[in-house]
N, C-alpha and C positions, 0 to 999 in steps of 0.2 A: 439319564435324568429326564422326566419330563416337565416343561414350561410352559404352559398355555397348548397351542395345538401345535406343536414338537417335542421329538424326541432328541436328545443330547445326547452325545460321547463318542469317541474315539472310533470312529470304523464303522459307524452308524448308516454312513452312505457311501464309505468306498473302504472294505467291499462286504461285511460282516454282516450288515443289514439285511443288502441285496441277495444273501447268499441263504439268507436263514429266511424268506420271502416265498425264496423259489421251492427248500425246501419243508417251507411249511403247507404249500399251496400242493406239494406233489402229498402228502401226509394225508389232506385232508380227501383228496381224490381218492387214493388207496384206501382210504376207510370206507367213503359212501359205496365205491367198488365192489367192496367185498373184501379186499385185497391182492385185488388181478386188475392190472392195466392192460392186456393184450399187449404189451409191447414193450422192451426189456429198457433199465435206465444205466447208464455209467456216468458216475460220479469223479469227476476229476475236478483237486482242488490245488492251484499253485499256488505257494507259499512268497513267489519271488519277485510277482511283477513288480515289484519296485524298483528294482536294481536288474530287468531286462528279460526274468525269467530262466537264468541260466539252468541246463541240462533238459529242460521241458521237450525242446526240437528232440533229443537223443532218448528221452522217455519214449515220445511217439514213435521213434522209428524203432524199438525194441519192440514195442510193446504194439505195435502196427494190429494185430490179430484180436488183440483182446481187444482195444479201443475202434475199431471197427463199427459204423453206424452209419444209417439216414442221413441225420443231421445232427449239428450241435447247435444247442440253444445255451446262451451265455448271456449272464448282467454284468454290467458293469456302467461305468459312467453314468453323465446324467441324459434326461428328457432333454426336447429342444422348450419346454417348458412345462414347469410343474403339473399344468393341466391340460397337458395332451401327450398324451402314449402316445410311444417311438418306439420303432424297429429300427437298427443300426445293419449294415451287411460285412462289416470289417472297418478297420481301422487305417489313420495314417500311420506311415513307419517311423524310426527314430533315429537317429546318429545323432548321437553328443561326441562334443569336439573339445580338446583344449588345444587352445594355440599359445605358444611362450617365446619370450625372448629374453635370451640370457650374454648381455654384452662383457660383462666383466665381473668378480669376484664381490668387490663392495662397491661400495656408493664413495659419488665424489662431489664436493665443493659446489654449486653450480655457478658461482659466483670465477671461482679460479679456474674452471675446465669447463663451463657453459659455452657454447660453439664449437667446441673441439671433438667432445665424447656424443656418442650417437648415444641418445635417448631413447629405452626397448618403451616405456608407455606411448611415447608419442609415435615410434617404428610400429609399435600394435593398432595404436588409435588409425593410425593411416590404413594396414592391411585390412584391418577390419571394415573401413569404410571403403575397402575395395569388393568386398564379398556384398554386402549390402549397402542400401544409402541412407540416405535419415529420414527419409519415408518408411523405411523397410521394406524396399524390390531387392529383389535377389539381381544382382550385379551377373554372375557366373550363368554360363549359359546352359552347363552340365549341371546343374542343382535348380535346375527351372523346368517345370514339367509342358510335355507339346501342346498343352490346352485341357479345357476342362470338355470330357465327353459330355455328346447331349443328348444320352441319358441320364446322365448325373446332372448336365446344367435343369433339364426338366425337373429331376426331383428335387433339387436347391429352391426352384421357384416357391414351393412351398413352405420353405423353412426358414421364417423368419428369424435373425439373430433374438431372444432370448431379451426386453428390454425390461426387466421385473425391477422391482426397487431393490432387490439384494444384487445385483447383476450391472458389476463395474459400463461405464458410459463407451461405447467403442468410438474412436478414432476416424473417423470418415474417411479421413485422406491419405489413413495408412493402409501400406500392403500395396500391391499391383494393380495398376493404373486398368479402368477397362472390367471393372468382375465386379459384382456385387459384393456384399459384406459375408454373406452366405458362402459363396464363392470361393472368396479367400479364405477362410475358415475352414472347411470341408473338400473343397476341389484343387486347392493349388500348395504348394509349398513354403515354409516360411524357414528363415535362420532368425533364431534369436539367442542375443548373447545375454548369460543366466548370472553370470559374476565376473567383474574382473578386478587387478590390483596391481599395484606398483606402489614401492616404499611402503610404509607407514599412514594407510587414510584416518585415523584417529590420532597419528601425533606427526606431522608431516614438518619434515625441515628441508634447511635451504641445500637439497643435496639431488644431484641426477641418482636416480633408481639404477640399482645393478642389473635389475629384471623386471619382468609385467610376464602376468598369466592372464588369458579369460576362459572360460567354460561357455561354451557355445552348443545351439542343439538346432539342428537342421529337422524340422516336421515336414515329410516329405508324401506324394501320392502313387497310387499303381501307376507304374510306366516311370519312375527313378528307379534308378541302379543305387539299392544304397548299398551294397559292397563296395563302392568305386568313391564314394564322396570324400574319404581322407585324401586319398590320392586326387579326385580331382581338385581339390584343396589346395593340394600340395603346389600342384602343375599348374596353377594360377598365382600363387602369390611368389612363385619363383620364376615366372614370366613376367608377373607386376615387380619384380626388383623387391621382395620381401624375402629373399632367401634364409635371411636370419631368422625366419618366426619356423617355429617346430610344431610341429603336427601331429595329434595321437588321440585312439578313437579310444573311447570304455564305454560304450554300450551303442547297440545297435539292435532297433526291431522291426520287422520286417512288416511292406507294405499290405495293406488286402485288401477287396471287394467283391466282394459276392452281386454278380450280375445280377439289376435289380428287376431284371424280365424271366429271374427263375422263377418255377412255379412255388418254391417254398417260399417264396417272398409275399406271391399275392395271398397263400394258404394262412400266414403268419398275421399279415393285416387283418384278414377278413374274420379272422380270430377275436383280432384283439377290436376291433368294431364291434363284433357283436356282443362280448362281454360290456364294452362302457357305452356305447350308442357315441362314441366318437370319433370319426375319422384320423385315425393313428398319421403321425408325421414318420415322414421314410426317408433317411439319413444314408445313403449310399455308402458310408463310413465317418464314424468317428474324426472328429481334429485331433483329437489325442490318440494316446500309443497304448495296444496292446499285444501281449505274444499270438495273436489269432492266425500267425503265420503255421504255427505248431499245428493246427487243427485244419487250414484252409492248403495250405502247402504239404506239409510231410504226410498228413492223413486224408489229406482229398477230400474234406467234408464242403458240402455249403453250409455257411457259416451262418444267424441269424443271432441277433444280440436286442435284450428288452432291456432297457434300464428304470432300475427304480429310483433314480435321483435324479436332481436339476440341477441346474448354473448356477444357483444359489447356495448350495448347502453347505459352503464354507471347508469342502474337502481340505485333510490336512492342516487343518488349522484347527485353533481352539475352541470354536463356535459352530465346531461339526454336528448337523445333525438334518430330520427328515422330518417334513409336516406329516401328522398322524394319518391325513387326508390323501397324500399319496402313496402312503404305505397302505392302507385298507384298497386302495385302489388296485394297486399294485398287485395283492394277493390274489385280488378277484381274479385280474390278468394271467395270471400263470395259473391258477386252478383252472382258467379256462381255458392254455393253450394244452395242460397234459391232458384234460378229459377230451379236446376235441380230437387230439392225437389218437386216444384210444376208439375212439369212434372215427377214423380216419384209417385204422390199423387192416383191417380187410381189404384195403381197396390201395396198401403203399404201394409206393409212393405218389403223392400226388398229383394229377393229370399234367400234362404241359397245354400249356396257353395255344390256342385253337390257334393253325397256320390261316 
């Protein structure tokens, strides 16, 4: 649906939009062309990231030969703001957690057995404020990354958080004491807990809960072990005397970053500079999670990622959608990195940065 200077519906910014962008802008190349880019394209589209990307890693290592290339170029997510073009070089990883605690079969009295029966909400509410605090620093010293590199802290300097009037108000004094807002967003790691429950919250009586669950997700950077977080989970809240809370992972995606002193980084900028005459913002990676492990890990590629959407666009919600003005943008952008790719094809790959 369009409304004034946006476009509306379902998938419009993540990822249907940005997908039908990239290949309307390679369409329009291959025409003026002739029909010959000098230089071959593979088309790979996962159907899964939602739920982790499952079998994508087990694709790539089959299919190792055929997927073979340069480089991947990928959309997804958004700009660090509507009106300035980003290059991303990977993303943070993912571990979702559920932690539970299961004392007894039903609920009881709390009036009759209040002091007596251990209470799993209030044994959760304490574990969890062991992992993190009520600022939200990561408590665990294995789910805390050694620092934020300073190459990445240099390119954060440039990337202001995002303060548009669609773009909830951030928190100043949350997150880890010491880092910019930038910082914490893009350079360090976060746990956040996504849901939890104990008893009945819409019809709550006078009774100790038999059980509490929460869903927890640890967004973590290059240099975490996240094969190791259930476990280091574990090994902490059963040294913190929380042995009663249960541990178990359902989804995990892995960390990435593409060194941002590759030459396909400065190739990828100067691109997208010269298409809009504006100094593109350079995002060392994504805060959020994508499978670009599949592509940066199993296939070896350097990774570069353009997005055609912002912090605003109301992703997965009902107000989903893209101002007409960053989608016309947008096209131009990627018309303009496949045409410079083909005018770049004699001379692959691109020089390295003078020692």
């Amino acid at each position: 649906m369009v409304e004034g200077d946006r476009w509306y519906g379902r998938g419009v910014a993540d990822n249907k939009g940005q997908h039908s962008v990239n290949l309307v802008a390679l369409e329009q190349v291959l025409a003026v062309r002739g029909g010959r880019l000098g230089y071959n394209v593979t088309l790979l589209l996962d159907m899964g990231e939602e739920f982790g990307s499952p079998g994508l890693d087990e694709v790539c290592h089959q299919l190792r030969d055929e997927l073979a290339a340069d480089l991947l170029i990928g959309s997804d997510g958004p700009r660090v703001a509507a009106d300035r073009p980003t290059v991303f070089l990977g993303t943070r990883g993912a571990v979702n957690l559920t932690l539970s605690v299961r004392a007894r079969a039903a609920a009881h009295h709390s009036g009759n057995w209040g002091g007596v029966l251990s209470n799993p909400a209030t044994v959760l509410a304490n574990a969890l404020a062991s992992l993190v605090d009520g600022r939200g620093r990561l408590l665990v010293e294995g789910l805390r990354p050694d620092g934020v590199p300073e190459p990445v802290r240099r390119a954060l300097v440039d990337v202001p958080l995002d303060q548009g009037p669609d773009a909830p108000a951030i928190d100043p004094e949350w997150g880890e004491p010491g880092l910019t807002p930038s910082e914490r967003l893009f350079g360090w790691n976060t746990l956040e807990v996504l849901a939890m429950t104990a008893g009945d919250p819409e019809a709550p009586v006078g009774a100790i809960p038999p059980s509490a669950r929460a869903h927890c997700q640890l967004r973590f950077v290059v240099g975490t072990d996240g094969g190791s977080v259930a476990d280091q989970v574990r090994a902490h809240l059963a040294a913190a005397g929380f042995g009663a809370v249960e541990v178990s992972q359902d989804l995990a995606m892995a960390a990435t970053r593409l060194d941002p002193e590759d030459p396909w980084v400065a190739w990828t900028l100067a691109s997208l500079e010269r298409t809009t005459g504006v100094r593109p913002a350079l995002l060392p990676n994504l805060g959020g999670s994508l499978p670009n492990g599949a592509f940066a890990d199993v296939l070896g590629l350097p990774t570069v990622w353009v997005p055609h959407s912002y912090p605003g666009c109301a992703q997965h919600a009902p107000d989903e959608h893209l101002p007409i003005g960053l989608v016309r943008e947008s096209l131009q952008v990627m018309a303009g990195l496949w045409w410079d790719l083909a005018e770049l094809a004699p001379a692959w790959p691109p020089p390295s940065h003078p020692s």
